[in-house]
N, C-alpha and C positions, 0 to 999 in steps of 0.2 A: 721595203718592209713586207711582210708575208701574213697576211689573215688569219687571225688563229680563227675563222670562220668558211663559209660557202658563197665561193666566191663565183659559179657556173654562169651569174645572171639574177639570182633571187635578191638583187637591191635595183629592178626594173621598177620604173611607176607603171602604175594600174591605170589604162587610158579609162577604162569604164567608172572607174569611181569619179571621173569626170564627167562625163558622157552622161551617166544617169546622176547625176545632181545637178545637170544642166536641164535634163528633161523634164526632171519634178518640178525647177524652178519655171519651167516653160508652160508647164501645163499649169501650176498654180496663177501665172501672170495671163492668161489666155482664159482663166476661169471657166474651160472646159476641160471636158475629158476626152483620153485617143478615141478611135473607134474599137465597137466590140469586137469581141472574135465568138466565135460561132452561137453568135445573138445573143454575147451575154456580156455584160456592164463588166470592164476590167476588174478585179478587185485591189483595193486601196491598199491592201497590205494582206503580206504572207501568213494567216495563223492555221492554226487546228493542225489537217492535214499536213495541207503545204509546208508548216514551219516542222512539223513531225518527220516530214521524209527528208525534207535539207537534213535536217541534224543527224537521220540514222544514215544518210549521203557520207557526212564528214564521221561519225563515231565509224563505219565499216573501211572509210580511207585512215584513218588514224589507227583504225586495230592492226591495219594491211603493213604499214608502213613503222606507226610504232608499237609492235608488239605486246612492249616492255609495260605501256600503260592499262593492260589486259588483264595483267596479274596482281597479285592481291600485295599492295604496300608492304613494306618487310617493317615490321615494329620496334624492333630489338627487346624484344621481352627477355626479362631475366630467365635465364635456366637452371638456377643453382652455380655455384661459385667454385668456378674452376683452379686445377692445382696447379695449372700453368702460368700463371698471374705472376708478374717477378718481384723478386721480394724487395722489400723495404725497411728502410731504417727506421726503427719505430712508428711513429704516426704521421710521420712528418709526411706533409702532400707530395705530387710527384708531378711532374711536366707530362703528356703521351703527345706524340704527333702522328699523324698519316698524312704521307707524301704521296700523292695521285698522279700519275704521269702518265697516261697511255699512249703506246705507237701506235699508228692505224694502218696494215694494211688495205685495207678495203674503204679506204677515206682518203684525204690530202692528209700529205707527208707532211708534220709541223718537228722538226728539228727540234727548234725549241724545248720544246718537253723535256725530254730527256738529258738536256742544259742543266731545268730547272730542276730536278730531281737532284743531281750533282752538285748545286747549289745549296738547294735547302739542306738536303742529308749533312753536309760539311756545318750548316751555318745550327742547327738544332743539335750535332754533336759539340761544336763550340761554347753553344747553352746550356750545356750540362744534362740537354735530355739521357738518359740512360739508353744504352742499346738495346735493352728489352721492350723500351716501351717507344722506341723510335723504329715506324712500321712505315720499307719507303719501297714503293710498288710503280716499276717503269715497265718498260717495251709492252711486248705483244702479252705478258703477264695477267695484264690487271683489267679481268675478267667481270663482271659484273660479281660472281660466286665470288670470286674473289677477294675482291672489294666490299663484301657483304659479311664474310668472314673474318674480316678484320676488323671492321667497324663491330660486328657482337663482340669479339674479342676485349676489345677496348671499354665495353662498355659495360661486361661485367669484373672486370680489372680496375673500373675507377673509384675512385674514393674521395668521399664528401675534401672540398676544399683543393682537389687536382685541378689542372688544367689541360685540356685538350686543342690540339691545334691541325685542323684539315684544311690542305691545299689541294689545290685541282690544278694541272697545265692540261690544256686539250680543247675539244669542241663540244658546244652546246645549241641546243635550241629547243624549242616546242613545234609541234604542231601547226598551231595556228601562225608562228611565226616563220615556217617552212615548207610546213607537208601541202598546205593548198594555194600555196605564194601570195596570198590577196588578190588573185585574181580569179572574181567572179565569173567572170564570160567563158575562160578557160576550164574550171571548174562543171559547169552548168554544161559549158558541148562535150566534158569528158563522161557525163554521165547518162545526158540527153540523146547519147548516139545510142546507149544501150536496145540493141532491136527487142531486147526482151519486154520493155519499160512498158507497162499498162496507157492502153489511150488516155485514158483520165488524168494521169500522173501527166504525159505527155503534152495535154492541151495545159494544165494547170502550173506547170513549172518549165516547161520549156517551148510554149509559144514566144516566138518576139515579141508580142503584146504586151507580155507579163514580165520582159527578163527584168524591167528596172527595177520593180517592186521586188521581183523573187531575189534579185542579185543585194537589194537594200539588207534584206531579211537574213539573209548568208553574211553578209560581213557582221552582221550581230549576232547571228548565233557562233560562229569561228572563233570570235573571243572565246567563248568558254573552254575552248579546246585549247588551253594554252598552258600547260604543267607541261615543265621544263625538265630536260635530262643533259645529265652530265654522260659525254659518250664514253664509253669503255672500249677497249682494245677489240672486243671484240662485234663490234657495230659494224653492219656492213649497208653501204651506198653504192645505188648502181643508180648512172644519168649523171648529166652534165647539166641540163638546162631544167630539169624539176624529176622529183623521185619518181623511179621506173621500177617497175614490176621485179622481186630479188631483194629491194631494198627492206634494210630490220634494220631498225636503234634499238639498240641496247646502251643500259649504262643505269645511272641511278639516279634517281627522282625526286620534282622538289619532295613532297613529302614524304621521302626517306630521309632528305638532309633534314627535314624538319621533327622527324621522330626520333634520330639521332641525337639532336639538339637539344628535344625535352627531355629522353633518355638519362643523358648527363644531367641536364641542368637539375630535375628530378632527384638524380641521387648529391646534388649538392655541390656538384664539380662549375666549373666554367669551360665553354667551346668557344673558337675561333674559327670562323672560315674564312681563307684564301679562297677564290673563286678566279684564277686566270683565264678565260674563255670571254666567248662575246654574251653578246645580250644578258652580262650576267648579273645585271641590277631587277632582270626579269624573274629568279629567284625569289626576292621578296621574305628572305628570311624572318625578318623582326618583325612582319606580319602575322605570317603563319604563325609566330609565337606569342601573338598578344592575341590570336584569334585561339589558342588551343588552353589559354589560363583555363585554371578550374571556374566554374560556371562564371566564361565569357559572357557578355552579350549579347545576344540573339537576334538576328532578322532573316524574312525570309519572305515573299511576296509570289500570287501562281507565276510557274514557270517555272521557278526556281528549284536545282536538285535538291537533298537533302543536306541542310544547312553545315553538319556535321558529318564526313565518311566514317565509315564503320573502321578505318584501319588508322583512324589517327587517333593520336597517344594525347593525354592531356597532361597538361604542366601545371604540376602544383610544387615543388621544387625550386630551392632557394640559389641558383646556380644563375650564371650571369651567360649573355650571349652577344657575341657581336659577329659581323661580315664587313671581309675587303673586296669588293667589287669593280675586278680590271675597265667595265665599261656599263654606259648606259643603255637602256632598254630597246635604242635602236642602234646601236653600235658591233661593230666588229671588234675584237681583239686580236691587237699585232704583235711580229716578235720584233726585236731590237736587233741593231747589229754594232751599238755604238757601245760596248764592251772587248773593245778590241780583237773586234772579230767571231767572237764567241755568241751564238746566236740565243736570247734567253727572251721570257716573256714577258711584257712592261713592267707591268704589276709585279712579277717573282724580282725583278732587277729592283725595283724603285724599296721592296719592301727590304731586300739586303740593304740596301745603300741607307737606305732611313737606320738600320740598326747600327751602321759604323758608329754613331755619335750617342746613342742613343740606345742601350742594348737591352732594358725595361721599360720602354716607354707606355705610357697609356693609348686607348685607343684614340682618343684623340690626339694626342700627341704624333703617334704615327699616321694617321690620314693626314694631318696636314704635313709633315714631311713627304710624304709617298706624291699626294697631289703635286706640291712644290716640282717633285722628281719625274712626274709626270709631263706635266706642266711643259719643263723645256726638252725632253725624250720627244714627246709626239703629242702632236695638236689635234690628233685626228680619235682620240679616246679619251675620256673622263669618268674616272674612277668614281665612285660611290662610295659611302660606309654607312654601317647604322651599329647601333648598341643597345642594348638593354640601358648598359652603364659607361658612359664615356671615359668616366675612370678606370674600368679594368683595365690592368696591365698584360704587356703582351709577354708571353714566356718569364712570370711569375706568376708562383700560388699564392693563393687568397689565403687568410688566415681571421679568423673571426670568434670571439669567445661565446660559448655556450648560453642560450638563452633558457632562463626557468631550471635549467638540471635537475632540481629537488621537486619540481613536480611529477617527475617519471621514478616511479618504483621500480626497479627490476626483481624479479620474482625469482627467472632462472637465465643466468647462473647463479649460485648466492656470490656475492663478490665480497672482494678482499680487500683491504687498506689500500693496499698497489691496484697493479693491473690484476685479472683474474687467470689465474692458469688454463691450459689448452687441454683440457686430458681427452677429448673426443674429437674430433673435427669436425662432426657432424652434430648441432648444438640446436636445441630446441629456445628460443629467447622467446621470456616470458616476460611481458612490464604491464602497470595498470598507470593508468594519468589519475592524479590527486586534486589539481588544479583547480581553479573556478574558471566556469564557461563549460556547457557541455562539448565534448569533444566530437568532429565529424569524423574522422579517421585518424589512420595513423601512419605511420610508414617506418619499415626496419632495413634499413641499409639500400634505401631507396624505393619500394616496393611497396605497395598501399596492403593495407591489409586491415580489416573491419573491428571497430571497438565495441565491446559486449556494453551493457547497462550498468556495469557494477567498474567500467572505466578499463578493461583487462583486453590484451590486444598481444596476438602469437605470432610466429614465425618462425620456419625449420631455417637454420641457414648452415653454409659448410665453411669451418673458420680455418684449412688448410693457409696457410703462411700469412696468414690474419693479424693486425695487429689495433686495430682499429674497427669500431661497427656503430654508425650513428642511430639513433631513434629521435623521431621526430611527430610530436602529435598537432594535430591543427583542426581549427574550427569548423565548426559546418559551411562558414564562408569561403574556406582553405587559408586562414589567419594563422599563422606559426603559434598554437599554445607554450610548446616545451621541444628540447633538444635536452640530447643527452647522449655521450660517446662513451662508449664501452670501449675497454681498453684491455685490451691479449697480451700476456706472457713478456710481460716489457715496463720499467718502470714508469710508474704512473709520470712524477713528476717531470721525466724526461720526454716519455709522449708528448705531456702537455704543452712545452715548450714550444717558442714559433723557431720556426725551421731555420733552419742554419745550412747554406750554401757552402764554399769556402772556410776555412778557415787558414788567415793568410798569419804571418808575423815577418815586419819588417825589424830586424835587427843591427843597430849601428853600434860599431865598439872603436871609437877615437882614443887609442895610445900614444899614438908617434908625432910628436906639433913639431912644425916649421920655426914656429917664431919658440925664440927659448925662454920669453917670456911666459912661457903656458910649458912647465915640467911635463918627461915622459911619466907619464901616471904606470904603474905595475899591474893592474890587474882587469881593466877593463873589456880586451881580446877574451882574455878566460872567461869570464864573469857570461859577456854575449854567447860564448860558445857552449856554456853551461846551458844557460836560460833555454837556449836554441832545442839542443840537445830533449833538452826535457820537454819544453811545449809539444816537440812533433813525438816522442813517446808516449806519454801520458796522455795525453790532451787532442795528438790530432791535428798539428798545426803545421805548416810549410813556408818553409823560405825562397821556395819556387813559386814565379807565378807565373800563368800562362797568357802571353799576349796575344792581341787581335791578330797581329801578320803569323800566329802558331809558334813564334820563336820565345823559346825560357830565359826569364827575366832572374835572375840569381837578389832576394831581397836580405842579404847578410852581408852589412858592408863595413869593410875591417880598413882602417883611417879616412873616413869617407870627407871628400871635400864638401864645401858648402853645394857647388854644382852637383858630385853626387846625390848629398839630401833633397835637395829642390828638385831633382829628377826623378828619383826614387817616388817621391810625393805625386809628382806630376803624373807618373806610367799609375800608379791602384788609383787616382782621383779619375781616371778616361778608361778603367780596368774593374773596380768593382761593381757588384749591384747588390739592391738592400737585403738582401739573406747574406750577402757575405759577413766575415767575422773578422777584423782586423785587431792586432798588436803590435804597438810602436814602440820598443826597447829601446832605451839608449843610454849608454855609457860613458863618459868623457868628460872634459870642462866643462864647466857652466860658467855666465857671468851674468854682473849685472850692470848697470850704468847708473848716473847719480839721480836718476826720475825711477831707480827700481825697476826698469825696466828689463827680464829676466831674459838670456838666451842661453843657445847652444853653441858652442865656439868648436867648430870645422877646424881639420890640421891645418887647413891653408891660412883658418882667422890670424887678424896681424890686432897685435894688442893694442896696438895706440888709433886703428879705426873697427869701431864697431859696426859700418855696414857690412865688414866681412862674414861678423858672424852669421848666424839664424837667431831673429829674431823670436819669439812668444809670439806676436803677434799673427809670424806667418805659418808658423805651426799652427794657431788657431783657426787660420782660415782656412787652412788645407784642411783641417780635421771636419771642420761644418760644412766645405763642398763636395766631400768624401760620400758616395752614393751608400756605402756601406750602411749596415744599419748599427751594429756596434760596436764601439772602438773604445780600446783602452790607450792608454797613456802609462807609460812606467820611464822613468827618468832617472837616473843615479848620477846626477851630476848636481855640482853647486848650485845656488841659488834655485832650486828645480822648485821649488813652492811655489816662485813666480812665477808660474806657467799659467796660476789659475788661482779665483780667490774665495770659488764659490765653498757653502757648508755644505756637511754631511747630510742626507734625507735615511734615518732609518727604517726598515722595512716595516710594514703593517700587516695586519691580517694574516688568518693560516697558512705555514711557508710553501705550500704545494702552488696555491691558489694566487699567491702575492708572484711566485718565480712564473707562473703559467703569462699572468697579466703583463710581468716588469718587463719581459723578450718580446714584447710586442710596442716596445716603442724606442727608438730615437738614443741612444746611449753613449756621449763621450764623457768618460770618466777619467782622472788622473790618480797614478801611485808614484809619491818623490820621494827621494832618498830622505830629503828636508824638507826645512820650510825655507825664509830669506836664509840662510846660513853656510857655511863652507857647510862640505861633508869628508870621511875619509876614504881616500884611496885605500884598500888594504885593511887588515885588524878580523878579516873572517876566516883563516886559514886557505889563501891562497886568491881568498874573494875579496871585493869588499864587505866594510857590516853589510850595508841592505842588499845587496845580491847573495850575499848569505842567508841573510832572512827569508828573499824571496822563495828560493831556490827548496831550502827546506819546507817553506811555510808549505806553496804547492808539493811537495811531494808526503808530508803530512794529512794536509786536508781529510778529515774525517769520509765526509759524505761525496758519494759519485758526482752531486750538483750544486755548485756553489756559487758565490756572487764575488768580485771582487771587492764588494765593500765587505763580506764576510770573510774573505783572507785575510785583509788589510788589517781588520780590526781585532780576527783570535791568531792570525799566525805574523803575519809581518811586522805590525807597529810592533807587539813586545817584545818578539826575538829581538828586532835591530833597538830597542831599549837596553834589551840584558844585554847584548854584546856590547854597544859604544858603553855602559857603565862599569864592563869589566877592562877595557880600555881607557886611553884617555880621549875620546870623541863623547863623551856623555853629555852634551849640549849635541849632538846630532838627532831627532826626533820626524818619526818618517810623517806625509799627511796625504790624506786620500781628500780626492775634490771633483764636486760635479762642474767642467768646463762648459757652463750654459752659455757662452759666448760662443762656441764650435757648435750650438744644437743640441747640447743635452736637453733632453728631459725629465719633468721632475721623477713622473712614476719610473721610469726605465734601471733598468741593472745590468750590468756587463755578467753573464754567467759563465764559469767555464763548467766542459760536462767531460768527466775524467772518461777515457776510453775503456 
């Protein structure tokens, strides 16, 4: 294995942190003291002076050595709202990732990196991050500037309810865990030789007399020199056995990762950090961010710097945060080789492999897979995690309804029924809070900005390719009063909608049976290629789906055996995640058995044994272990009522607000030709009735956004009424049903949003 750390000699023990904790213990058990030195009583401990020059000893080796911590924190303050930001599908949240990978010249050569970079990039295109906003930075590239400029990038690009996800492959350390190695003795004769060095300084810090106490004094002040940096491409190390004269770290800072962090969380988004390097639980991210809330807790005692620096951002923002942590606080980070060959970094390896199974999991869901993958990789690392929220999911957005809305006025712009039009890009937004509770601030699309006495709170913002701008007021405590999202050039009630991923349709058209007990039915091929046809026109929908190994899975299956359907089922149940959008078509026989028990009868089903068919039963459970978040059922086959027995729930409250809420939860719904009854093959000009109905109903539909229970009940149920009564099928009556045995929910709706 290979260190993703410095491996010259700096994991030496300290003989003297032995030596002088023997001495103190000798001289307390002797109840004397050494002898003086030039007639004066030792002193018992390092302060004033003495502890004043050790520490401006280690800040002038820390300036030497680490430059980078010289310079003033980078904040990410908003600059106004740039026109390079990539665009988006109305409101809907968006994934960003930055990939970190530096080469080092002028460091040890880690291979790895640049693995891991080629990794993640494949595995976050997979995910659906868009290429706009997937930012992946290797070799000799990724510059500190560099790396600084993508991070503002991203962070005035994000938008309430996004997810951000930064990785690191490379080297880390601080100061105090590097630049003066823990070793006191070494330290004290590299500075004690100084011929320049005052008598006084000389007798008081670097007599033998004194070195136990001065050397105690130094390993305590050395702590405080411990803000950690991630190296960047361009860090240069010169020495093999401790940093030599030439040597700069460069790279970026905990509290850069930490202002970053609030930045996001601030404007409402959630961040992820990867962190593959060593000592990388020395970070301490979910500190720093419970240390930067809006009026944290306070301590402070003499000695102590100023409790607060002047360059750190404070967190008053609704945004969530979590870190994965290759190794703990005295730990090296290794690379792997047990990827056949291919050399990658524990942590980037373990986090792939947790996603095979697993491709939204929570944060805690993935730390204990990762550790697990850890665990039998290398015994010699132990990963870390922390969260704000164990629940957050990894490469999914959060989506969350509006708290108080109606207590935020907007003044300017005046708004519209819909969204509001864009006629300027450069937009002055003007709101006042009506609320109860005096208000402490306010914030517009992230950014604080001060509330007058009469409740009234402004902000210039630039709403180029805009579609979305949250406002948000809060208490003097920094207690969330009101929210409220203004909405650009786009329909409202589509904005509102939770986001939709995928949209898949698995279509099966059974004509052709094996057993001649089950007649070749005429029109069911047509009827799916119809349906097909229309969903990916109008609608948006594909009978392609893209599997894990990257190979296209074709979901149009024309005389599909029972193996096909159980396969079919089995690839979107290990294939979907909860934003996707599924449709299950089916056309064929149906039957039942003498306990009414309903199926789907496969060309291979043999009539006289019903385990051939598909079951109801197993359709149900495929539909409730289906990660998807909502799934229709449409069925034109006999007995297809049987599928399910639950009642209708009609819609409540204003339909903007009822469609915004119902896509935010859990949705298997069913549409059947019938109820328990034969239905007809045929009788719709070339279709059946209810694929005729269907067919029409969707390409009718008044409104851009509709529900399937709002199909079913103006367009489907009566067309396929007036057709089987103009035939002889008028005992065919179609039924909509919520399948709460698969996981439906009550409030939830199957929407579709016409393109």
């Amino acid at each position: 294995m290979i260190a993703r750390a410095i491996l010259w000699g700096f994991m030496r023990a300290s003989p003297w942190r032995f030596s002088a904790l023997m001495l103190v213990m000798l001289v307390a058990l002797l109840g004397g003291a050494p002898a003086s030195h030039a007639g004066l009583a030792i002193r018992e401990s390092c302060e004033g002076k003495c502890a004043d020059t050790l520490k401006a000893w280690l800040a002038a080796e820390q300036s030497t050595w680490f430059p980078i911590l010289d310079e003033t924190a980078e904040r990410f303050e908003a600059a106004g709202e740039p026109a390079t930001c990539p665009a988006r599908q109305g409101a809907q949240p968006v994934v960003h990732a930055i990939v970190l990978a530096p080469y080092y010249r002028n460091f040890i050569e880690l291979p790895g990196t640049q693995n891991d970079a080629a990794l993640l990039k494949a595995l976050f295109e997979k995910r659906g991050v868009a290429p706009g906003n997937l930012h992946v930075m290797d070799g000799e590239t990724v510059t500190r500037k560099a790396v600084l400029d993508v991070m503002r990038k991203t962070v005035a690009c994000v938008r309430e309810r996004d997810q951000v996800v930064v990785t690191f492959s490379g080297g880390a350390t601080s100061y105090a865990k590097w630049g003066s190695r823990h070793d006191a003795t070494a330290f004290l004769l590299r500075h004690c030789s100084d011929s320049a060095l005052a008598e006084e300084t000389r007798r008081d810090l670097c007599a033998d007399t004194v070195r136990n106490v001065v050397s105690e004094r130094f390993l305590q002040l050395e702590k405080g020199f411990d803000e950690h940096v991630l190296f960047t491409s361009d860090t240069r190390i010169v020495g093999q056995n401790y940093m030599a004269d030439g040597t700069a770290v460069s790279g970026i800072r905990t509290s850069e990762l930490s202002n970053l962090a609030i930045q996001i969380q601030n404007r409402g988004a959630d961040i992820i950090f990867i962190l593959d390097t060593n000592y990388a639980e020395d970070f301490r991210l979910l500190s720093q961010d419970e240390a930067a809330r809006y009026k944290a807790t306070w301590r402070w005692q003499r000695g102590d710097d100023d409790a607060t620096p002047a360059d750190a951002v404070e967190l008053f923002g609704s945004g969530e945060m979590a870190a994965l942590y290759a190794t703990r606080s005295n730990e090296f980070g290794f690379e792997t080789r047990k990827t056949g060959g291919v050399v990658l970094g524990e942590l980037t390896f373990a986090v792939s492999q947790a996603l095979r199974s697993n491709p939204n999991p929570t944060i805690e869901q993935l730390a204990r897979e990762v550790d697990r993958t850890m665990a039998v990789q290398n015994q010699q690392q132990t990963p870390v995690f922390e969260a704000t929220n164990p629940n957050l999911r990894f490469l999914a957005t959060r989506d969350e309804p509006q708290s108080n809305p109606d207590r935020i006025e907007v003044i300017n712009p005046k708004l519209s029924r819909g969204a509001t039009p864009v006629h300027d890009p450069q937009m002055d937004i003007v709101a006042r809070y009506s609320g109860p509770g005096p208000a402490g601030f306010a914030s517009i699309d992230g950014v604080n900005v001060e509330v007058d006495a009469n409740g009234q709170f402004r902000r210039p913002v630039k709403l180029e390719a805009r579609s979305e701008l949250p406002i948000r007021v809060y208490g003097r405590d920094a207690s969330l009063l009101a929210e409220r999202r203004l909405l650009f050039g786009a329909s409202e009630t589509v904005a509102s909608l939770a986001p939709v991923g995928r949209r898949l349709a698995l279509v099966i058209a059974n004509q052709h049976y094996a057993d001649p007990a089950f007649p070749t039915l005429q029109t069911p091929i047509g009827d799916a290629k119809a349906v097909e046809q229309l969903l990916a026109e109008n609608f948006g929908y594909t009978t392609t789906l893209k599997m894990a190994s990257g190979t296209d899975r074709s979901l149009l299956l024309i005389d599909a055996t029972k193996a096909d359907i159980q396969k079919a089922l089995f690839d979107l149940r290990k294939s979907l995640t909860a934003e996707d959008q599924l449709i299950i078509y089916y056309a064929g026989h149906g039957q039942t058995d003498q306990e009414n028990t309903a199926y789907w009868v496969p060309v291979d089903g043999d009539s006289s044994e019903d385990f051939t068919w598909v079951r109801a039963f197993e359709i149900t459970e495929d539909l409730r272990k289906l990660a998807s978040g909502s799934v229709l059922l449409i069925s034109d086959s006999c007995y297809a009522g049987g599928l399910s027995r639950d009642a209708i729930k009609a819609p409540e409250g204003p339909r903007d607000r009822y469609l915004a809420k119902a896509t935010r939860f859990k949705a298997r719904q069913l549409i059947a030709s019938g109820g328990d009854e034969p239905v007809q093959d045929g009788g719709g000009g070339g279709h059946s009735l209810f694929a005729r109905a269907l067919i029409e109903g969707l390409a009718e539909m008044p409104d851009k956004v509709f529900t399937a229970n709002e199909l079913f009940a103006g367009k489907v149920k009566p067309k396929a009424i007036e057709f089987a009564f103009s035939t002889s099928a008028s005992g065919q009556t179609p039924v909509f049903y919520r399948m709460t045995q698969a996981g439906d929910e009550p409030e939830s709706e199957f929407v579709f949003v016409r393109k």
